[in-house]
MARLO-531501 format. One record per residue (C-alpha): x, y, z; residue number from 1. Coordinates in nm, 3 decimals. Layout:
BEGIN
{tordren {X,Y,Z},NUM}
...
***
This chain:
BEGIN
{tordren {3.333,6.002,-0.435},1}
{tordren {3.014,6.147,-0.572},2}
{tordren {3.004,5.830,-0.795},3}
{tordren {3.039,5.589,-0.513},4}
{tordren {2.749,5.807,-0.305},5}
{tordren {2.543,5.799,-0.659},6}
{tordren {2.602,5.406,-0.752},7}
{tordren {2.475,5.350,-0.330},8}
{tordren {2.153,5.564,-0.357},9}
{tordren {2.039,5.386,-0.682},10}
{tordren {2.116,5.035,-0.507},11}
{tordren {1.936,5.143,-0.226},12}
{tordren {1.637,5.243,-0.419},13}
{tordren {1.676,4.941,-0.636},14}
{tordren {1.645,4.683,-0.311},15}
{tordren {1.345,4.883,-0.122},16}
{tordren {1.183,4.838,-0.442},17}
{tordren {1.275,4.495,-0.455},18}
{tordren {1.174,4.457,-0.088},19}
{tordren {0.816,4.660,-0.137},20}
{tordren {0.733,4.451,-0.420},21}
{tordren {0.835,4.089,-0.218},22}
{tordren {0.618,4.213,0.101},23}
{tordren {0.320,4.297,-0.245},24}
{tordren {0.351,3.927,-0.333},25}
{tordren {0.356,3.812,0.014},26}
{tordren {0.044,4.003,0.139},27}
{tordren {-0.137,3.895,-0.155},28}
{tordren {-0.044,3.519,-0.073},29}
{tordren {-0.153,3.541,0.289},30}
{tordren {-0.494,3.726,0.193},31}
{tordren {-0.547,3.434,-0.074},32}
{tordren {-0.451,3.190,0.194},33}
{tordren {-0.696,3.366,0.483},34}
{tordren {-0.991,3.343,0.202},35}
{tordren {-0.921,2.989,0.192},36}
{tordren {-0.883,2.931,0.567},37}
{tordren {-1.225,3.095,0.564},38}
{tordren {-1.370,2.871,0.308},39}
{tordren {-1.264,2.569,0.498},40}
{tordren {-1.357,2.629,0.852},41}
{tordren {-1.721,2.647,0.661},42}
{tordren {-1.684,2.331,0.509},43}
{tordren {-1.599,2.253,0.834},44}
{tordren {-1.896,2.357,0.985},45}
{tordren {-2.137,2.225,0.745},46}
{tordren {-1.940,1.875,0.726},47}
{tordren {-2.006,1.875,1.109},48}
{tordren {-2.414,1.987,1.061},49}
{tordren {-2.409,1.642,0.794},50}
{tordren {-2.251,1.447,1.033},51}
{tordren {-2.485,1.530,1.350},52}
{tordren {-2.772,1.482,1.107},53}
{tordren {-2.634,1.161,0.943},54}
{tordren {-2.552,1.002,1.319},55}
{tordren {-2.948,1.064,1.418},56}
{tordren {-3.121,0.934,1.118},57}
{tordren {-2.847,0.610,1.198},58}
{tordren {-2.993,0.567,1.584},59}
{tordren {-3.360,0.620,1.426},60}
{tordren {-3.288,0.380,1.169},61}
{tordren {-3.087,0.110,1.410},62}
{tordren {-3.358,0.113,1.692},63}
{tordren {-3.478,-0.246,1.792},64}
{tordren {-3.845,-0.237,1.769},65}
{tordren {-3.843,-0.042,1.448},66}
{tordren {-3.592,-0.292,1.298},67}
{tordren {-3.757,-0.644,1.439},68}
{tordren {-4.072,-0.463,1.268},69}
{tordren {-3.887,-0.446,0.893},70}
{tordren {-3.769,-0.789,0.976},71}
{tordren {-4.126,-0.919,1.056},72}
{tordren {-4.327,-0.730,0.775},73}
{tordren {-4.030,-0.697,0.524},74}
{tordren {-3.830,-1.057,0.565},75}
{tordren {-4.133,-1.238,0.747},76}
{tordren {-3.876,-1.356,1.003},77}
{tordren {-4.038,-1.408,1.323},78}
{tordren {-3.889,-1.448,1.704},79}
{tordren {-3.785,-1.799,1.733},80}
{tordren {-3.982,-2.000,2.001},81}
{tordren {-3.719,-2.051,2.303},82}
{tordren {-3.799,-2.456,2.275},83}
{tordren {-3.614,-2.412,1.945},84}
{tordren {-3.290,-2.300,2.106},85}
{tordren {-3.063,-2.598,2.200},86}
{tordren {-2.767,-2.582,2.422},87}
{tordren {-2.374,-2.563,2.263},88}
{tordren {-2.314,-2.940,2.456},89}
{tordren {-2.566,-3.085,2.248},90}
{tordren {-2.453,-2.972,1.908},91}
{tordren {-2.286,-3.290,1.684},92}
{tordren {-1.895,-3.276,1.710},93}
{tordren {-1.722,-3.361,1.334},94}
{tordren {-1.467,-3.587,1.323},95}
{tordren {-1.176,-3.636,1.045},96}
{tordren {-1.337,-3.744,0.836},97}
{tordren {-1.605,-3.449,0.834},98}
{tordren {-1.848,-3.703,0.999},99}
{tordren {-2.077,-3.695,1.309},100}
{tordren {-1.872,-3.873,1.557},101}
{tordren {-2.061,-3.839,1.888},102}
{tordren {-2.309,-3.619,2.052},103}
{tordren {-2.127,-3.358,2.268},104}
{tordren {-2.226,-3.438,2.619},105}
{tordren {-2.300,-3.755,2.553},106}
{tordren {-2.023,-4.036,2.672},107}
{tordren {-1.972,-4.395,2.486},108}
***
């Protein structure tokens, strides 16, 4: 009998030692994991900061007057003249053979 109670106590020891050092590891995996969760919720943060700036320089960039100024000074292009506009009816229509057929709008 006192074997039995011996063999029990040193298997007892043996798994709360093998249970103190598994909860060791585990702690030390969730504190290396919470450093990380740290780390990204402030790349988080900052990511969001880049964004906010990144989506104001794009409406000062994008606004009309600013860019029909680049286009004037930068490209030379210039407003075109509404007598320059025609209407869709009185664009040619192609025919099969890639030729100008007839004048839309216009009846033969």
């Amino acid at each position: 009998m006192g074997g039995m109670r011996r063999m029990t106590v040193t298997l007892s020891i043996v798994a709360a030692l093998a249970i103190a050092m598994g909860l060791f590891n585990l702690k030390q995996k969730v504190g290396g994991l919470e450093k990380e969760l740290t780390q990204v919720k402030r790349d988080i943060g900052s990511h969001r900061e880049m964004i906010q700036i990144l989506r104001s320089e794009w409406s000062f960039l994008n606004q009309p007057a600013r860019l029909a100024e680049q286009a004037k000074t930068i490209l030379g292009m210039e407003r075109i003249p509404p007598k320059r506009l025609i209407r869709l009816e009185d664009l040619p229509l192609r025919g099969p053979g890639n030729g100008i057929t007839q004048i839309a709008g216009s009846r033969q």
